[in-house]
C-alpha positions as CSV (number, residue, x, y, z in Angstrom):
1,X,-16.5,-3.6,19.1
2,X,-14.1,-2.0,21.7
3,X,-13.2,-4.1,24.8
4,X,-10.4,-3.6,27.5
5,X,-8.3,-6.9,28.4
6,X,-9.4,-7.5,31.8
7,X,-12.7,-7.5,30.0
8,X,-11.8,-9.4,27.2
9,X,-10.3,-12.1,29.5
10,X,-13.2,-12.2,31.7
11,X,-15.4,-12.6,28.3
12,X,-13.4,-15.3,26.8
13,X,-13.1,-17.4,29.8
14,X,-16.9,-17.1,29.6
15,X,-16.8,-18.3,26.3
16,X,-14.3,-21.4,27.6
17,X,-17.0,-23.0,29.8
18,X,-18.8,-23.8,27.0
19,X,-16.1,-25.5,25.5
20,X,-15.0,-29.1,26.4
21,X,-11.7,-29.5,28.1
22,X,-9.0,-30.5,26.1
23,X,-9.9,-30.2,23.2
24,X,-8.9,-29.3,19.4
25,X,-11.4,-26.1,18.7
26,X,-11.1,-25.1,15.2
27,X,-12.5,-21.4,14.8
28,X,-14.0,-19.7,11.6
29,X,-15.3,-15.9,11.6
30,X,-15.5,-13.2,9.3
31,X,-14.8,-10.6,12.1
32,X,-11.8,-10.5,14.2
33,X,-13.2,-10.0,18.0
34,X,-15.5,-13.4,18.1
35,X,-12.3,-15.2,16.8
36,X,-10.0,-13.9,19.1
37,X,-12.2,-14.5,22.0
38,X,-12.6,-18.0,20.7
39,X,-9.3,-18.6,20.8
40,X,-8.8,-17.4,24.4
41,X,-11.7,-19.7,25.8
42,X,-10.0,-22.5,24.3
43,X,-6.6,-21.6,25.6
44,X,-8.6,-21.4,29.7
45,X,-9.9,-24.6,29.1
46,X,-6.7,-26.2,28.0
47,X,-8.0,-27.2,24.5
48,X,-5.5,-26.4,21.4
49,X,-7.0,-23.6,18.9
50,X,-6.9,-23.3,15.1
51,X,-8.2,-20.3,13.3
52,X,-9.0,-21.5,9.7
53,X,-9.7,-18.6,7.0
54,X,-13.9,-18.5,7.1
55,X,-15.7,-19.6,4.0
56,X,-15.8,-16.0,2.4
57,X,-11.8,-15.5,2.9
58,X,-11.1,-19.5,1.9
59,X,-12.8,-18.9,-1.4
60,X,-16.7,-20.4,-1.0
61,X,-18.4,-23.2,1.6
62,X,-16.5,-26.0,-0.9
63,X,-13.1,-24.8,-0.3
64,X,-14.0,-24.3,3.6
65,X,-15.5,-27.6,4.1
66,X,-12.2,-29.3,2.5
67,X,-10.5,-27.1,5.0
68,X,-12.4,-28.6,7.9
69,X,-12.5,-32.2,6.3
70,X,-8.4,-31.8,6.0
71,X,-8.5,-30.5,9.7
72,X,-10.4,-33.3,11.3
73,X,-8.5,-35.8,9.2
74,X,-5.1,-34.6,11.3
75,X,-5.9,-34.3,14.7
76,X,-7.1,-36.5,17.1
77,X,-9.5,-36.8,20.1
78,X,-12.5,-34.5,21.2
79,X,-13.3,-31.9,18.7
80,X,-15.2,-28.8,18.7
81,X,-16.3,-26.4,16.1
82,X,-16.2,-22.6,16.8
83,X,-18.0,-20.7,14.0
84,X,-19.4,-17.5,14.0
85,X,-23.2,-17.0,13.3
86,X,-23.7,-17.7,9.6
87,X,-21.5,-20.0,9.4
88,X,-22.3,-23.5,9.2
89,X,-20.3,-26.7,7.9
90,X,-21.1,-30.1,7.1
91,X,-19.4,-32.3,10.0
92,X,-21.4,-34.8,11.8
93,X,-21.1,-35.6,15.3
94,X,-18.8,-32.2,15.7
95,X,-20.2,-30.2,18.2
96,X,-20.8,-26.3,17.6
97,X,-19.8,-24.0,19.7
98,X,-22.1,-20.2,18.4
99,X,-20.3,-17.3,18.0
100,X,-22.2,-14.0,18.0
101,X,-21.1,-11.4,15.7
102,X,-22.5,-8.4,18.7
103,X,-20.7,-8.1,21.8
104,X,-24.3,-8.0,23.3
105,X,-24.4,-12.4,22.5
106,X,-21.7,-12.8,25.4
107,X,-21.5,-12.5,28.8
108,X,-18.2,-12.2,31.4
109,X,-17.3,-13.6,34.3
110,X,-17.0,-11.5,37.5
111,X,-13.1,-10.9,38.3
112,X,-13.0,-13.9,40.9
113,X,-14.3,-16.4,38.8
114,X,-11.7,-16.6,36.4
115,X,-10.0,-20.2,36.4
116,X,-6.7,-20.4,38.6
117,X,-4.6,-21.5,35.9
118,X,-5.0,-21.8,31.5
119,X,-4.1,-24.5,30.4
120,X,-0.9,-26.7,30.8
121,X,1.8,-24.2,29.4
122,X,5.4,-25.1,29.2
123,X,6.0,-28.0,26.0
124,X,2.4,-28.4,25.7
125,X,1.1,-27.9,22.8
126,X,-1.0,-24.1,23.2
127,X,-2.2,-23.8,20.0
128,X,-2.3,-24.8,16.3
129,X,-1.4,-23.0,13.2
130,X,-1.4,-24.2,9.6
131,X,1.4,-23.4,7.3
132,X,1.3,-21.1,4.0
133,X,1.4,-23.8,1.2
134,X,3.6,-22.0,-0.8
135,X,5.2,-25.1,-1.8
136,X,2.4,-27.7,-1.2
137,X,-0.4,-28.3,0.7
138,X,-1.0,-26.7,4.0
139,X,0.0,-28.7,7.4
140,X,-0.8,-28.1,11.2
141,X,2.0,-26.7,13.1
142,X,2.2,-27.3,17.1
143,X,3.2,-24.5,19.2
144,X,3.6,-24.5,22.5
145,X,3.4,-22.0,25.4
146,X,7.2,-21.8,26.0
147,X,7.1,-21.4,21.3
148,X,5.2,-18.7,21.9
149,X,6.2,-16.7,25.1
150,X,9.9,-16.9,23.7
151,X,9.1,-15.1,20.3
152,X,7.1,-12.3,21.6
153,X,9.4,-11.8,24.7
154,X,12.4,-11.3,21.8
155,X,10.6,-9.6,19.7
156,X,10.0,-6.8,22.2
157,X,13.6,-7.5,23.2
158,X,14.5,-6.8,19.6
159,X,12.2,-3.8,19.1
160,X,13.7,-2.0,21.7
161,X,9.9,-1.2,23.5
162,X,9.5,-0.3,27.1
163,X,5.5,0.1,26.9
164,X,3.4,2.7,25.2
165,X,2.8,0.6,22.2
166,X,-0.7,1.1,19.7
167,X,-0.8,-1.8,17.2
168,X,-3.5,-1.1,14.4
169,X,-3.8,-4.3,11.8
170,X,-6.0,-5.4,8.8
171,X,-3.9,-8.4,9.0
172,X,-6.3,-11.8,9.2
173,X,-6.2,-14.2,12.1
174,X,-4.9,-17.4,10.3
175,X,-2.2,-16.4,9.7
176,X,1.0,-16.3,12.3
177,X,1.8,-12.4,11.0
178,X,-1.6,-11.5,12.2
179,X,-2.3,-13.6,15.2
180,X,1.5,-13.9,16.9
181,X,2.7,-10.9,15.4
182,X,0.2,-8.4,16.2
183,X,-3.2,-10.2,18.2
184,X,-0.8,-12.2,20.4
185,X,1.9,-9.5,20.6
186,X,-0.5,-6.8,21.7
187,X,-2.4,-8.9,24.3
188,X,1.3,-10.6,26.0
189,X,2.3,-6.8,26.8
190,X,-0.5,-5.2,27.2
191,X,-0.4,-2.9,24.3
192,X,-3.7,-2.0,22.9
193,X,-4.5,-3.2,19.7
194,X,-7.2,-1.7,16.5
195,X,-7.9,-4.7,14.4
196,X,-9.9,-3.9,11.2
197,X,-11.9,-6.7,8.4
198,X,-8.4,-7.4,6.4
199,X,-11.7,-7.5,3.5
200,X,-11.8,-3.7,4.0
201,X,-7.8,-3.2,3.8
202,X,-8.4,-4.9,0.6
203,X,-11.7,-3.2,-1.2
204,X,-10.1,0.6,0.8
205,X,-6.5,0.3,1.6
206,X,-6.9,3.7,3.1
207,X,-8.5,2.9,6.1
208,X,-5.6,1.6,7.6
209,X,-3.1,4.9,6.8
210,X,-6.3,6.5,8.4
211,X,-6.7,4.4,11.3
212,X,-2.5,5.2,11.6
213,X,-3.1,8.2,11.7
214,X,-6.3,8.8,14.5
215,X,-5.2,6.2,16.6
216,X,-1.1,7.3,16.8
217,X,-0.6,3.8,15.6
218,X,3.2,2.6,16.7
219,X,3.9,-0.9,15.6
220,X,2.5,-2.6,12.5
221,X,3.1,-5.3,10.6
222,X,1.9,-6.6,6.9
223,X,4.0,-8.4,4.3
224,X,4.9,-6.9,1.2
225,X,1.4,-7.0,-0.3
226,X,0.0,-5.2,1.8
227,X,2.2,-1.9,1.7
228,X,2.6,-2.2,-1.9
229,X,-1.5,-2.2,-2.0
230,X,-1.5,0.9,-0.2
231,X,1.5,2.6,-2.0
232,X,-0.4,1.9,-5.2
233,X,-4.3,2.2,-4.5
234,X,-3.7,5.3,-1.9
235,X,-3.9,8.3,-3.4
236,X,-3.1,12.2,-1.3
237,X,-7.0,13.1,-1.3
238,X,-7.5,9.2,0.0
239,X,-5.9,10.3,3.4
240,X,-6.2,14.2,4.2
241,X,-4.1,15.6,7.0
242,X,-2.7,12.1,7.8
243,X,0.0,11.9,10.4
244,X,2.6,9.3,10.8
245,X,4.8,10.6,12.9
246,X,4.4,8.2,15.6
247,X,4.8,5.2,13.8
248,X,8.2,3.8,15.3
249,X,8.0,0.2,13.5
250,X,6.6,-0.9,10.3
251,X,7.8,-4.9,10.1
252,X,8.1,-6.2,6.7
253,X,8.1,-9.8,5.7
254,X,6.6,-13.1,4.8
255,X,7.0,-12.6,1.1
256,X,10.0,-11.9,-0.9
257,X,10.8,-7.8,-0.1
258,X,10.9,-5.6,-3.0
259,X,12.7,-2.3,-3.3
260,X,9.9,-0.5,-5.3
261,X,7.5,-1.4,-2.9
262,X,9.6,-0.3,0.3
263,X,10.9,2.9,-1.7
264,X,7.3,4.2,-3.1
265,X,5.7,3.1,0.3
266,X,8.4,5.6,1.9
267,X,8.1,8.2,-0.6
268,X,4.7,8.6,-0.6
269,X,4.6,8.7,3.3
270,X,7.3,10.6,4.3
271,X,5.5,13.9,3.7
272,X,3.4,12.6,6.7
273,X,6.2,12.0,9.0
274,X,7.2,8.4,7.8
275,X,10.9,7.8,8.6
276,X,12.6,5.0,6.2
277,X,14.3,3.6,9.7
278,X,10.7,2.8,10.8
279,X,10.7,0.3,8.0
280,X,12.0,-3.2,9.4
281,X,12.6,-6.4,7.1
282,X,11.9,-9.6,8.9
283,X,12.4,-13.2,8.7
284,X,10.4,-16.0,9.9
285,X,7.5,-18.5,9.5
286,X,4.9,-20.5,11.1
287,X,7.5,-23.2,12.0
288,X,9.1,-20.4,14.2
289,X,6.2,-19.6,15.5
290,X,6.6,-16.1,13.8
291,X,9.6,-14.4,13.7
292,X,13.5,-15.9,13.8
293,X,14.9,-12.4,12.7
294,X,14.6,-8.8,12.3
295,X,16.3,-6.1,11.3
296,X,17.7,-3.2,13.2
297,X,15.2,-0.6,14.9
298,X,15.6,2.9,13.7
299,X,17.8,2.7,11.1
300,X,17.0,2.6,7.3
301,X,16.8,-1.1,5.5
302,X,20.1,-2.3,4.1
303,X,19.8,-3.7,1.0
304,X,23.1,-5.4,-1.7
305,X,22.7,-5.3,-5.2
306,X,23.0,-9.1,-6.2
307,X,23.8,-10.9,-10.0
308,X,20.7,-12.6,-10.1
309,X,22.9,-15.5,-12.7
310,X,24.2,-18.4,-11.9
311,X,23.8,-18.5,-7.9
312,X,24.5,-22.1,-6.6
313,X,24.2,-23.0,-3.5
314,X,28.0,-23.2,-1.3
315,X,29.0,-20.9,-4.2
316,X,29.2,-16.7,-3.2
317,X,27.2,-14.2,-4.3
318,X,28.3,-11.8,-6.5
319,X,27.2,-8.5,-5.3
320,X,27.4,-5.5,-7.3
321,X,27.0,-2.9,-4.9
322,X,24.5,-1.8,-1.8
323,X,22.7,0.8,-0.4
324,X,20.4,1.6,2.0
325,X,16.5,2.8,1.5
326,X,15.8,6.6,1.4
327,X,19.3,7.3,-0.5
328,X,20.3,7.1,-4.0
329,X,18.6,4.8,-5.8
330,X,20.0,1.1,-6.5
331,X,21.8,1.9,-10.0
332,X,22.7,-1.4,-12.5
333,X,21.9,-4.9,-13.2
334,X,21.7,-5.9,-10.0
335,X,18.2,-6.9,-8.1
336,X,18.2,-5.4,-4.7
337,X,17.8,-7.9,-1.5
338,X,17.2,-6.5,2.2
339,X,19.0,-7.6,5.1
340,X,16.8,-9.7,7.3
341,X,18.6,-9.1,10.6
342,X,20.7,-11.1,13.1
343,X,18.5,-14.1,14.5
344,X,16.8,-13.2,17.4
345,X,18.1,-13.8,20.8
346,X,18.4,-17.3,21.5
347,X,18.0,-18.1,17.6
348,X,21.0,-19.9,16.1
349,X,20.9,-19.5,11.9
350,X,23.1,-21.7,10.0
351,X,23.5,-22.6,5.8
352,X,24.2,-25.9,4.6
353,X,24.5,-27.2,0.7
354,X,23.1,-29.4,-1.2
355,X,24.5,-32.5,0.6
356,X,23.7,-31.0,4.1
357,X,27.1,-30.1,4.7
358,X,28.0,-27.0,6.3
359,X,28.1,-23.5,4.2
360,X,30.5,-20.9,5.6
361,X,31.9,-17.5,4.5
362,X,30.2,-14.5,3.9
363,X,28.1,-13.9,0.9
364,X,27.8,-17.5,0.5
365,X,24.6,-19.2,-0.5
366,X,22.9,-22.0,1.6
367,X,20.0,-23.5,2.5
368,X,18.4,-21.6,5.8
369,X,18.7,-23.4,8.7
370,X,17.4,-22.9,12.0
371,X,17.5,-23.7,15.9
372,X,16.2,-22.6,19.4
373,X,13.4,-21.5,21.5
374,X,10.9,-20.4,18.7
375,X,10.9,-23.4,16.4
376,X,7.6,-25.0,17.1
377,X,6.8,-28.7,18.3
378,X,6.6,-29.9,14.7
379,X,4.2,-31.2,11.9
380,X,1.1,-32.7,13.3
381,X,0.9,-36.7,12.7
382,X,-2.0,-37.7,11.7
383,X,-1.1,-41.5,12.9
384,X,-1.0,-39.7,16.6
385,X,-2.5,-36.4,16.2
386,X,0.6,-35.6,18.2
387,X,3.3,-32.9,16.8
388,X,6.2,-34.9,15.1
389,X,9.6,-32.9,16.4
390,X,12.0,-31.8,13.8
391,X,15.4,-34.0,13.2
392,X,17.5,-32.9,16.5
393,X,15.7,-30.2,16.5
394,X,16.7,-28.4,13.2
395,X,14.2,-26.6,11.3
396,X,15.3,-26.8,6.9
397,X,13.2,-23.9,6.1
398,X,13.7,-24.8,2.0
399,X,14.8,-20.9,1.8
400,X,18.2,-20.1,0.0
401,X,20.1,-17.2,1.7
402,X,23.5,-15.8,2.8
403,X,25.6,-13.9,5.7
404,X,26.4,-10.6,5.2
405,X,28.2,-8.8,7.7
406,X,26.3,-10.8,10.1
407,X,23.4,-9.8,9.1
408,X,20.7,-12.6,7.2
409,X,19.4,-12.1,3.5
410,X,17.1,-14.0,1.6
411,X,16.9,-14.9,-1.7
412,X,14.4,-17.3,-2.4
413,X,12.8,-20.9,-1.9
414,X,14.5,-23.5,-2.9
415,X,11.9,-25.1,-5.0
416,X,11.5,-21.7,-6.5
417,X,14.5,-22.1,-8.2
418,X,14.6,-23.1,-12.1
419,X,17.8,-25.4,-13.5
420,X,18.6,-25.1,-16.7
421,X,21.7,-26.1,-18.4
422,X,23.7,-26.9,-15.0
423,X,22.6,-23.1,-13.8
424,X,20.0,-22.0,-11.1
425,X,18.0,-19.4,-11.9
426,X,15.5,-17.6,-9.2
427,X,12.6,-17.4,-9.7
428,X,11.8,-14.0,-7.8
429,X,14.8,-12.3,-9.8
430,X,13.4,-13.4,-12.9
431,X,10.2,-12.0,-11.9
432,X,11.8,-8.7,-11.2
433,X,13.8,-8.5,-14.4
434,X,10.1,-9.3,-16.1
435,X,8.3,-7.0,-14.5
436,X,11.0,-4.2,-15.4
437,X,10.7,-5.4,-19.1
438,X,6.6,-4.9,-19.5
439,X,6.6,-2.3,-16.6
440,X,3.9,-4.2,-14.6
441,X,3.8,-4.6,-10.6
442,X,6.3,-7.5,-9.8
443,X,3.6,-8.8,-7.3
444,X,1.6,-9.1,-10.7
445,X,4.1,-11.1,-12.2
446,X,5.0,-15.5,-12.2
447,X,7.8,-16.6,-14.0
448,X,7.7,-20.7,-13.8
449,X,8.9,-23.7,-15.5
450,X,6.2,-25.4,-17.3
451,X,7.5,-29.2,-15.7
452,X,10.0,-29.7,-13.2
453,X,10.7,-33.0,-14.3
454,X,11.6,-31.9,-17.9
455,X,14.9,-29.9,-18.2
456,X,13.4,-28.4,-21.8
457,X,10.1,-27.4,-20.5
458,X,8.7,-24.0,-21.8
459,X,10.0,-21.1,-19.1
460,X,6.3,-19.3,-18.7
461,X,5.9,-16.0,-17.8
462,X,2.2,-15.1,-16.4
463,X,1.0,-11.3,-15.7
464,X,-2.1,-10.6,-14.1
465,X,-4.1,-7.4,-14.1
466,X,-3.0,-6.7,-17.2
467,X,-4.6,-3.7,-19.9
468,X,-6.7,-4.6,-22.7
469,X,-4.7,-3.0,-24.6
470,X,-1.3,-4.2,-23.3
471,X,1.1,-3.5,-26.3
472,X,3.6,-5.7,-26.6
473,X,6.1,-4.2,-28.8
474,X,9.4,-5.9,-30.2
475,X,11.5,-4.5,-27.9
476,X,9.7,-5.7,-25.2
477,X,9.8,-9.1,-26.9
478,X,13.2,-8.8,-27.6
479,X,13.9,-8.1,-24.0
480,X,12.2,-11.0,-23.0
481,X,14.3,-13.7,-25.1
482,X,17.6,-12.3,-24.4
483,X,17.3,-12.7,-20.7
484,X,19.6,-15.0,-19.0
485,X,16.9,-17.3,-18.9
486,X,14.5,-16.4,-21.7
487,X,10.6,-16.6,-21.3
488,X,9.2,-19.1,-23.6
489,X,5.6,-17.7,-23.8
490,X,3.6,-14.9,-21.7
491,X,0.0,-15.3,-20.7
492,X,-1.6,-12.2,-20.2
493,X,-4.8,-12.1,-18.0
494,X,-7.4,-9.4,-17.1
495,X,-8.1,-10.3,-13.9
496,X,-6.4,-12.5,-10.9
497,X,-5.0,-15.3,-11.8
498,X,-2.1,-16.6,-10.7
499,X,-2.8,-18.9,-7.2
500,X,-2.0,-17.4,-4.3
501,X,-1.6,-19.0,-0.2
502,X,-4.5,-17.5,1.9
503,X,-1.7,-15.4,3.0
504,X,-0.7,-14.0,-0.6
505,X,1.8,-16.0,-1.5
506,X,2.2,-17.2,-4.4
507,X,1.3,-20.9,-5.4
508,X,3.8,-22.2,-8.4
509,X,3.3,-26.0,-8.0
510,X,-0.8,-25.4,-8.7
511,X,0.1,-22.3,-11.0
512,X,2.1,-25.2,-13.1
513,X,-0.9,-27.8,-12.5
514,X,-3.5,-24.9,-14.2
515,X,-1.0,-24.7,-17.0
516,X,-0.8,-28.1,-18.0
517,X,-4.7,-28.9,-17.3
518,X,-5.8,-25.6,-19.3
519,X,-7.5,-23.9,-15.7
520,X,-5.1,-21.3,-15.4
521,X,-7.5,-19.2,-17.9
522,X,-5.2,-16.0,-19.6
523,X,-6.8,-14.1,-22.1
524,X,-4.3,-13.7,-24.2
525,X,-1.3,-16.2,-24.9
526,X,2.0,-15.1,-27.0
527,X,5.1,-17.8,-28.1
528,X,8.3,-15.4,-27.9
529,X,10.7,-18.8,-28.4
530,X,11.3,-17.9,-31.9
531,X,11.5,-14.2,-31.5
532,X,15.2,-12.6,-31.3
C-alpha cells in the first residue's frame, strides 16, 4: 500500500470521525498502514492511542486478550477498540472500530475538511506506549505532544539532516523504536518512509538489505537483533548487486550492543558501500519517549575494553583498552562496550549510587539517571487513569553506566546484575564470556541466578538454538567452572526458549520462574558444579 502524506492525513482524519472524542483507542493489526492510520484518527479526534502487538505477534488470542484485559484495567473513561479485520477480542460493551486490511475499505476527506486543530497538544497526554518488561510486567507510559515533538526535533538536531531523508523499517509498531523512531520520525519531517511486516524481516532478513538497496534507504533503525539476524541469516547470493552506499545512519540500540554483531554486520556490508561511521549506538527508552542519547554522526562507534569482575556501583571501571569499529580488533580479556553518546540537547544524564547519592568522575559506575524535555508524563495510575509524574521529575532508568570522555556507556540493568560473595557480576558480560566458551551467538545465550533471594543459588547458563549434536568437551567444561563466576549447570535447547519482551529483550525474572516450575523445557540438562 503506497500513500503520500497529505493523503494519508486526509485518510486518517477520515478514519477519526468514526472515533469518539477523547478517548483511549487501543489499536491491533498485523499490517503496518491500517495501524498507523489508526493512530492518526485518534490523534484528530483528541483521543490517546496505544498500539498493542496483534494476536499473531503477542503469541495466540490468550496472550492478546490478557493484553487487552491488562489495558482496560489501567485506563479510564471512554474506550474504543481499533482492530484490523480478523481480529476480534472478547470485551463487552467496547466498541469496535473496523480496520480494513485494502486501501480500497477507506475513504479521505477533501483538503478543506480536515479539522482546524488535533487534539490538545502541549502537556496533554498524545499518546500511550507500554514499556518492554524486561524487568517485570509491562506498564502504560504517557506521552505528550511537547514528549514527543522534543525528541524527534533533537534527534534530527543530532543527526545532522537538512531534508532528503528515505527511512525503510521492518521494525513493529508497538514498540517506541518503530513508532517514534522511524513511523513518527518520518511523518514529523516529512521524509518518506517503506515499512515492511517485521514477520517477513524475521522468516527473510533479506528483504530489508533489498529494500536498502532499491529504495536508497538513508536512515534506519533496529536493535541489536535485528542486524545480528541479518549478519547471520544473509548470505552474498541472498542480495545480488545490493548498494548501500546511501545509507548515512544505521541507529543501534534498545538491547545491550555487541561487538560481533556491529563488526560482522560491517564486514559483510562494506563491500556494498557500508561505512562503519554510518553505524550509531543509541540510548534511550519508552520513558524518554525514545531516544535520550546518540552517538556521533559519521564517525566509527567507540567502544572500551572493560574488566567485566567486580564492578560496583561509585567504584571505576577498570578499562583495559579501546578502540573503535572497522580497526584492529578488540584484543584481551576485556568485553567491549560502545559509547552511547552525549545526551541529546536539552537532556541532562547524571549517576548516582546505591544510596541515591551523587556518582562523579570519569569511568565511574552509577545508576543512569535522567532529566528534560523527552521524559514522558509518567506511569499510568490505574486509581486515575491519569499519568503519575516521576519524583521531581527524574527518571531512575535501573541501567548501570559510566562517563567517559563525556560521552555515555552502558553496562547493564541493574536487576541484571548477580551478587555473589560481596561481588557484582553482569549478567550481559557473563553471557559474552559464555558464549565465547561454547562458541554460540551471545543473543542465544542467558546466564541467570537460579533465586535472587538465595545467595547460594545455582548460577544457570541456558543456550538456545543449539546442535543436536552439541559436544561439550572438557575443556569447554572446564572453561565454564573456572570463570569468575562459574556456571553451575547448562540447559541446552533445540529450539527458542529463553523468554523474550515483544521487543526481543530478554525476560530473566520469568526465565527464573520456568526454571523453578519445570516450563522452561531444555532438552538436554548438564551439572558442571563438580567439574574442575
Amino acid at each position: 500500500m503506497e500513500m503520500p502524506y497529505d493523503t494519508f492525513l486526509r485518510t486518517s482524519a477520515w478514519l477519526g470521525r468514526k472515533i469518539p472524542e477523547d478517548a483511549t483507542v487501543v489499536i491491533a493489526a498485523d499490517d503496518p498502514m491500517p495501524a498507523l492510520l489508526a493512530f492518526f484518527g485518534a490523534l484528530w479526534t483528541g483521543g490517546r492511542p496505544l498500539i498493542l502487538p496483534s494476536p499473531h505477534a503477542a503469541g495466540g488470542m490468550e496472550q492478546f486478550q490478557g493484553q487487552v484485559r491488562r489495558t482496560l484495567g489501567v485506563v479510564q473513561g471512554e474506550v474504543v477498540l481499533a482492530l484490523q479485520d480478523g481480529i476480534a477480542v472478547e470485551s463487552p460493551g467496547v466498541p469496535v472500530v473496523p480496520l480494513p486490511a485494502d486501501a480500497d475499505g477507506y475513504d479521505t476527506l477533501a483538503p478543506g475538511d480536515l479539522p482546524e486543530s488535533a487534539g490538545f497538544g502541549g502537556d496533554t497526554v498524545a499518546f500511550l506506549q507500554a514499556t518492554s518488561a524486561s524487568t517485570g510486567d509491562p506498564k502504560l507510559i504517557g506521552i505528550t505532544h511537547a514528549n514527543v515533538c522534543a525528541n524527534l526535533t533533537t534527534i534530527e538536531r543530532r543527526l545532522g539532516r537538512n531534508g532528503g531523508e528515505r527511512l525503510v523499517t521492518w521494525l513493529p509498531l508497538y514498540h517506541d523504536m518503530g513508532l517514534v523512531g522511524m513511523a513518527l520520525l518520518g511523518a514529523f519531517h516529512g521524509w518518506p518512509l517503506y515499512v515492511m511486516k517485521p514477520i517477513e524481516f524475521v522468516m527473510r532478513p533479506h528483504t530489508w538489505i533489498d529494500a536498502l538497496s532499491r529504495y536508497r534507504g538513508t536512515l534506519i533503525a533496529a536493535p541489536t537483533f535485528g542486524y545480528d539476524h541479518v549478519r547471520r541469516k544473509v548470505a552474498p547470493d541472498d542480495v545480488p548487486g545490493c548498494d548501500l552506499s546511501a545509507l548515512r545512519t544505521a541507529v543501534v540500540g534498545a538491547e545491550p550492543i555487541r561487538f560481533d554483531t556491529l563488526d560482522g554486520f560491517h564486514r559483510r556490508f562494506a563491500p556494498a558501500g557500508l561505512r562503519a561511521g554510518a553505524l550509531v549506538c543509541g540510548y534511550g527508552m519508552a520513558e524518554t519517549t525514545l531516544a535520550a542519547a546518540l552517538a556521533e554522526v559519521d564517525a566509527p562507534p567507540r567502544y572500551v575494553l572493560v574488566d567485566p569482575v567486580g564492578v560496583e556501583t561509585g567504584a571505576p571501571v577498570r578499562l583495559l583498552g579501546e578502540g573503535v569499529l572497522g580497526g584492529p580488533p578488540p584484543e584481551g580479556p576485556g568485553i567491549a562496550v560502545f559509547s552511547c553518546g552525549p545526551p541529546l540537547d536539552g537532556m541532562t544524564a547524571a549517576l548516582i549510587d546505591e544510596d541515591g547519592r551523587p556518582v562523579e568522575g570519569d569511568a565511574v559506575l552509577g545508576e543512569i539517571t535522567l532529566t528534560g524535555p523527552n521524559i514522558a508524563a509518567g506511569y499510568l495510575d490505574p486509581d486515575t487513569g491519569s499519568p503519575r509524574p516521576f519524583p521531581d521529575g527524574v527518571l531512575r532508568t535501573g541501567d548501570l553506566g559510566f562517563r567517559h570522555r563525556g560521552e555515555l556507556f552502558v553496562l547493564e540493568r541493574r536487576k541484571h546484575v548477580i551478587i555473589r560473595n560481596g561481588r557484582n557480576h553482569l549478567a550481559s558480560l557473563l553471557e559474552e564470556r559464555v558464549a565465547g566458551i561454547l562458541g554460540r551467538p551471545v543473543q542465544e545465550v542467558m546466564v541467570l541466578d537460579a533465586d535472587i533471594y538465595d545467595p547460594g543459588s545455582e548460577i544457570v547458563a541456558v543456550v538456545e538454538h543449539c546442535p543436536a549434536r552439541f559436544e561439550l568437551d572438557e575443556a569447554r567444561r572446564r572453561a565454564l567452572r573456572t570463570l569468575d563466576l562459574p556456571v553451575d549447570s547448562l540447559h541446552l535447547a533445540r529450539r527458542r526458549v529463553i523468554p523474550r519482551t515483544t521487543s526481543g529483550k530478554k525476560r530473566y525474572h520469568t526465565a527464573r520462574r520456568r526454571l523453578a516450575d519445570g516450563t522452561l523445557r531444555a532438552d538436554t540438562t548438564v551439572a558442571l558444579a563438580g567439574a574442575r
